[in-house]
Backbone as a ProteinNet text record, in pm:
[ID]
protein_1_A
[PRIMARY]
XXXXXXXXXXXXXXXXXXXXXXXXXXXXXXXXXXXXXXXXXXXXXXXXXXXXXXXXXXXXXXXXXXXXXXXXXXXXXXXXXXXXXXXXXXXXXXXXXXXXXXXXXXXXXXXXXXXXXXXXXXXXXXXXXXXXXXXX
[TERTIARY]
2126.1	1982.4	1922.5	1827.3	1728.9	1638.5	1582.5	1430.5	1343.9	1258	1122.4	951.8	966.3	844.7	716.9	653	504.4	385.6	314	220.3	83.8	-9.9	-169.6	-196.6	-228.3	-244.4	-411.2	-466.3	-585.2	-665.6	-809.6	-849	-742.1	-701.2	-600	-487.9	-420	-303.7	-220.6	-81.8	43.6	140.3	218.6	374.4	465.3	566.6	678.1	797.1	866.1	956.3	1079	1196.9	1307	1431.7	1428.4	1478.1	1601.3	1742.4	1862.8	1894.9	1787.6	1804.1	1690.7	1588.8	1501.2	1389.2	1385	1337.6	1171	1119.9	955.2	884.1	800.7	710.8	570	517.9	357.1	272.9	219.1	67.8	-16.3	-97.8	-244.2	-290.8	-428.2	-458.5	-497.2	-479.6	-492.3	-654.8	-679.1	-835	-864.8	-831.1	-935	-915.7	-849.5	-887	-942.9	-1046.1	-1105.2	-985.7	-905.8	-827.1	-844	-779.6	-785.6	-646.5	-554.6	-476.6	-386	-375.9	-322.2	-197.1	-72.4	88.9	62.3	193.8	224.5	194.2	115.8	27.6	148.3	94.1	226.4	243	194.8	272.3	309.3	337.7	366.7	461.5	523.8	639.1	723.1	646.7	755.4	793.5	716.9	775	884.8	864.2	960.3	1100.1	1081.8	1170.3	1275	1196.9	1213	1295	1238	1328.6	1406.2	1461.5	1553.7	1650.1	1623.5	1736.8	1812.3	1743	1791.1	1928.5	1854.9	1913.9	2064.1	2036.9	2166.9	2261.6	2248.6	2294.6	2413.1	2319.6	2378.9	2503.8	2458.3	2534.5	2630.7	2604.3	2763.7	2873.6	2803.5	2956.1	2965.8	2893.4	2917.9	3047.6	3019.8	3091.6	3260.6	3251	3382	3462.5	3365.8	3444.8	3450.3	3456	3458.4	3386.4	3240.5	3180.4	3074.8	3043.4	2963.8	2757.1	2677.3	2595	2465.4	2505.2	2406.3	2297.1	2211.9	2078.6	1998.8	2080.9	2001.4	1850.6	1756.3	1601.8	1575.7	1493.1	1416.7	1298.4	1174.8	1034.7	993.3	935.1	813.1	705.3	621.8	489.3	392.4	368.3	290.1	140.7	123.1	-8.5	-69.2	-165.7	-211.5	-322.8	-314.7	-422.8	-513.2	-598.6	-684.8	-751.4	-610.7	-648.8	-547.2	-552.4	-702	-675.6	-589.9	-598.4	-536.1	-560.1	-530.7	-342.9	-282.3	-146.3	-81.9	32.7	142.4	98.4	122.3	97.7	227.8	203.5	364.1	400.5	548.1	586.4	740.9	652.3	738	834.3	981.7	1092.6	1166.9	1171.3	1271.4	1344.7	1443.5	1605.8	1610.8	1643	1726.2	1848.1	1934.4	2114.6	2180	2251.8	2282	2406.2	2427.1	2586.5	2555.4	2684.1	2645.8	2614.1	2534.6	2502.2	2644.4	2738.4	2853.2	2931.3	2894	3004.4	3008.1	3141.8	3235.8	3162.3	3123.3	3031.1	2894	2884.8	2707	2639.8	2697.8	2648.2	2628.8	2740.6	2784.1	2661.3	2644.8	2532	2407.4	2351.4	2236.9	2224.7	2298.8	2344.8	2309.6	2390.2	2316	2216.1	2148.7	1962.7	1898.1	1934.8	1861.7	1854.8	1980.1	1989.9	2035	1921.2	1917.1	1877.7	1880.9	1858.8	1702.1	1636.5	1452.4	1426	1505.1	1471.6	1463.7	1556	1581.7	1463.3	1450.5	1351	1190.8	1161.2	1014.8	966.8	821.3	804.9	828.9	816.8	848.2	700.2	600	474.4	459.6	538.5	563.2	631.5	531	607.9	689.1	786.9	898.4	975.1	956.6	1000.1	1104.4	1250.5	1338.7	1371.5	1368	1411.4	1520.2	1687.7	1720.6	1745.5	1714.7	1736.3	1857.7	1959.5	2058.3	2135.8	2184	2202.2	2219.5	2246.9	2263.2	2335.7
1476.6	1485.2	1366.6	1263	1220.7	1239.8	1213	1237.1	1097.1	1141.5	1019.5	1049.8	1015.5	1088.6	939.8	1041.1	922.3	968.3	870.5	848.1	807.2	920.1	843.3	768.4	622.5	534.7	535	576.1	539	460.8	468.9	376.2	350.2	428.8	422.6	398.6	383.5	337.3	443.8	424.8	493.2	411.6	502.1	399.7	503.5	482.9	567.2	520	622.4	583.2	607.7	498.4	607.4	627.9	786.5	808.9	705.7	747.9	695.7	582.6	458.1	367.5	259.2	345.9	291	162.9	160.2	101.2	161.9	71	148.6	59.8	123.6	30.4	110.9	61.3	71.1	112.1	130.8	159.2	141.4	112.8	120.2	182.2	233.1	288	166.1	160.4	42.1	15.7	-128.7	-197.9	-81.8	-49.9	60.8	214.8	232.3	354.9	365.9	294	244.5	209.8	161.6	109.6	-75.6	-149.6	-314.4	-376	-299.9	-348.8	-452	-409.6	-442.7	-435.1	-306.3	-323.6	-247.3	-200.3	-83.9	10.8	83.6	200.9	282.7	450.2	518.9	474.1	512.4	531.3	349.7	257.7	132.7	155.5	261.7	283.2	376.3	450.7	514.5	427.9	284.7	186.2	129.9	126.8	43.5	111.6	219.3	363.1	364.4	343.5	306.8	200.6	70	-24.5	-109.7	21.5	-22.7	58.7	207.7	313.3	228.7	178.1	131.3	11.8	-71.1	-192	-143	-59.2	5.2	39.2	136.5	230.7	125.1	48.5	-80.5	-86.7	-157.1	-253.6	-150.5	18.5	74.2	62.2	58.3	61.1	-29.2	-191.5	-337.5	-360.3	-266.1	-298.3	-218.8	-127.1	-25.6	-99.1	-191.5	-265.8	-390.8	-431.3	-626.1	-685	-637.6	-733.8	-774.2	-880.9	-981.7	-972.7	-899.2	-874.5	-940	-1042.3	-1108.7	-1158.6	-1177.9	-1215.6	-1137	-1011.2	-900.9	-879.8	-868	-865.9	-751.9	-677.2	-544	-543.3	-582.8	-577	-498	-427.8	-291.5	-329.8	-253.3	-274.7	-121.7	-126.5	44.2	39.6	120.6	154.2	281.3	335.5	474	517.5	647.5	690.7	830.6	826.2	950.2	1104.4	1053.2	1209.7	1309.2	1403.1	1451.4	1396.7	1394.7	1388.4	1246.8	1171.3	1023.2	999.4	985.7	966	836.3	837.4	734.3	783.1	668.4	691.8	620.7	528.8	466.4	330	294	245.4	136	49	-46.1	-122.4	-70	-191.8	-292.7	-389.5	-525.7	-578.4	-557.7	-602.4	-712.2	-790.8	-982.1	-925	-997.3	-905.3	-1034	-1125.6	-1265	-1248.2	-1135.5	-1138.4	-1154.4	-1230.2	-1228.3	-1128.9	-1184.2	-1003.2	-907	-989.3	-921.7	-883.6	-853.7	-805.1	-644.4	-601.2	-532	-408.5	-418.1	-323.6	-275.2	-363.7	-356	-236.2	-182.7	-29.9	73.9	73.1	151.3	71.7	-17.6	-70.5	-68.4	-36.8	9.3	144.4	231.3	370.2	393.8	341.2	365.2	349.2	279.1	219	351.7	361.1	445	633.2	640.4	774.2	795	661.5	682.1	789.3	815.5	951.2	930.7	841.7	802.8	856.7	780	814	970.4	994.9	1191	1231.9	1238.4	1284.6	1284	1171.6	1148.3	1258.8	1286.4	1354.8	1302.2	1405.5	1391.6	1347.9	1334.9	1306.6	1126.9	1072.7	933.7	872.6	780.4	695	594.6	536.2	471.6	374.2	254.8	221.8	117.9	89.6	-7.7	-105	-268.6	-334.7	-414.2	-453.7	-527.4	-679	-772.2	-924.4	-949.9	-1023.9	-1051.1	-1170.2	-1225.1	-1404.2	-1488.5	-1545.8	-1609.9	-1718.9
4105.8	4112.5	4036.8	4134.6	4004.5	3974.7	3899.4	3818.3	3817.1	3904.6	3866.4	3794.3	3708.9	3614.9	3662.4	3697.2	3745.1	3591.5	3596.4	3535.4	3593.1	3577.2	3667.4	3539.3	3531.1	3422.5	3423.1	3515.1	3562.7	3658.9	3701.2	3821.3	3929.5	3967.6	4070.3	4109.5	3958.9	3932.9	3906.7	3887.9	3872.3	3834.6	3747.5	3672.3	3692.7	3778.5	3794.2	3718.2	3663.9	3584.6	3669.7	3694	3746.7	3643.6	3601.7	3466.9	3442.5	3549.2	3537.9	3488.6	3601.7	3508.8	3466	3417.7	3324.2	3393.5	3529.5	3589.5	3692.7	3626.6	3664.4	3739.2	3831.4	3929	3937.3	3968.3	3952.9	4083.3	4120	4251	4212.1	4334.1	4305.7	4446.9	4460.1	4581.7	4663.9	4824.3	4891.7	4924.1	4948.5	4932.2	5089.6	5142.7	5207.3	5198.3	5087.8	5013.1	4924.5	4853.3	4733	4615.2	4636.1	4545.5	4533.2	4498.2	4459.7	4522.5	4581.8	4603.3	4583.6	4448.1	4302.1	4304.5	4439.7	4391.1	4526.9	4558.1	4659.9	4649.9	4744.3	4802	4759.6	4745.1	4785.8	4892.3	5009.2	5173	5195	5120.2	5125	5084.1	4982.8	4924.6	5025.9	5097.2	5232.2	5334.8	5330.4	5422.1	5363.1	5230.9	5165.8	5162.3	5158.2	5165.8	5292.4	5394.2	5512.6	5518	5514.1	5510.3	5419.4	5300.4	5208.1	5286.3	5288.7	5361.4	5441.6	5509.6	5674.4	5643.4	5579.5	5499.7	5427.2	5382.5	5212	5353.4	5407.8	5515.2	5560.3	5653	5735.3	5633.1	5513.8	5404	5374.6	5320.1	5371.2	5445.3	5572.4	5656	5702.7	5647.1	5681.1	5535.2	5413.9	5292.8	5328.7	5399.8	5443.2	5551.7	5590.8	5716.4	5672.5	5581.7	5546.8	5600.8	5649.2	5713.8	5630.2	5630	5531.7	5608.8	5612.6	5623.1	5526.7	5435.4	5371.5	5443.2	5372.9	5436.6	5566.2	5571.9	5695.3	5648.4	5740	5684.7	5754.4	5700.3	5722.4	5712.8	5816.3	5809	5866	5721.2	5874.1	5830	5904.8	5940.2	5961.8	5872.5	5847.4	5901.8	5994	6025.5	5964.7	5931	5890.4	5997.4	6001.7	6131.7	6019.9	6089.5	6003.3	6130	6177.5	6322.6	6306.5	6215.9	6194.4	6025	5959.8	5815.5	5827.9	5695	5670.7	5620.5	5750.2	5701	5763.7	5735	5789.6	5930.1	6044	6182.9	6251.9	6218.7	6272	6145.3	6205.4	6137	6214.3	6230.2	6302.6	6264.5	6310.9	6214.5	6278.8	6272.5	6311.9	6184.5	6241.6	6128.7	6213.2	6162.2	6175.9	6087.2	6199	6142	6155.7	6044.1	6054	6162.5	6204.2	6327.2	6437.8	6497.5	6674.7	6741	6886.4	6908.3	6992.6	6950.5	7044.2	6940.5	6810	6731.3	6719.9	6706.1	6725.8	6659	6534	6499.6	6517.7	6609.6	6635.2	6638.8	6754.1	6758	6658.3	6576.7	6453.6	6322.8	6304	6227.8	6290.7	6414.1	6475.9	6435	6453.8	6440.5	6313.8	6214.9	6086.8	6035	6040.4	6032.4	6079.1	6179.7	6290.3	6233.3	6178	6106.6	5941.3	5899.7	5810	5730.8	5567.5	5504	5480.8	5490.1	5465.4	5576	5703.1	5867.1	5892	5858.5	5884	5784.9	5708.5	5626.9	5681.5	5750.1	5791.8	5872.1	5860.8	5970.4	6097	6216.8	6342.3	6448.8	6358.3	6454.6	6358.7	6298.2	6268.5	6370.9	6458.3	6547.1	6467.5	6492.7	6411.1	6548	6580.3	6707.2	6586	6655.1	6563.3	6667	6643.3	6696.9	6631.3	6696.2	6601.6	6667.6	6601	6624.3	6567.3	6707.8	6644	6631.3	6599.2	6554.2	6704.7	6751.2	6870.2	6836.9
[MASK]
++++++++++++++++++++++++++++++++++++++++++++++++++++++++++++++++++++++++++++++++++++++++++++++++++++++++++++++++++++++++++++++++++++++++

């Protein structure tokens, strides 16, 4: 189990602590939620969530198989909708994967991204479309 102890610091801010290992990051509410957009939104942090999962996942069973996966990129792109309440709406991902697109694991490293433990977790009315780019 871990433990993350947040802090409302004030004016729209937050300091999360993550107990284990002592490493803390900050929010602020985003410039069109009346915030200053000062660090990562929460729901900037479920993108990020998003496309770290996806990323680590990959890098498992790229690390179980000797395959060298450096420099893989994970960009999403978070939209929010307010029908009917103000949430995550979709969330668009493109991985750049430095391997040819004919390698041997491809599928199995699509696969993982794709069912990731962030991914399973999201709700099911979050559009989530994944594209992956692959070296040529």
């Amino acid at each position: 189990m871990v433990k993350i102890e947040v802090e409302y610091t004030g004016d729209l801010h937050t300091e999360a602590l993550h107990e284990l290992s002592g490493t803390k990051l900050s929010t602020d509410a985003p410039l069109d939620n009346s915030g200053k957009g000062e660090s990562f939104s929460p729901t900037d942090l479920v993108a990020t969530a998003l496309g770290t999962c996806m990323a680590t996942t990959m890098g498992i069973l790229a690390k179980r198989h000797d395959i060298d996966m450096s420099g893989a990129r994970v960009n999403v792109q978070k939209e929010m909708v307010a029908d009917p309440l103000r949430r995550v709406g979709r969330l668009e991902v493109v991985i750049d994967m430095p391997l040819p697109e004919d390698h041997p694991k491809r599928k199995a490293l699509e696969q993982a991204a794709r069912t990731c433990p962030v991914r399973q977790s999201l709700a099911s009315n979050i559009e989530i479309p994944v594209r992956f780019q692959w070296k040529t």
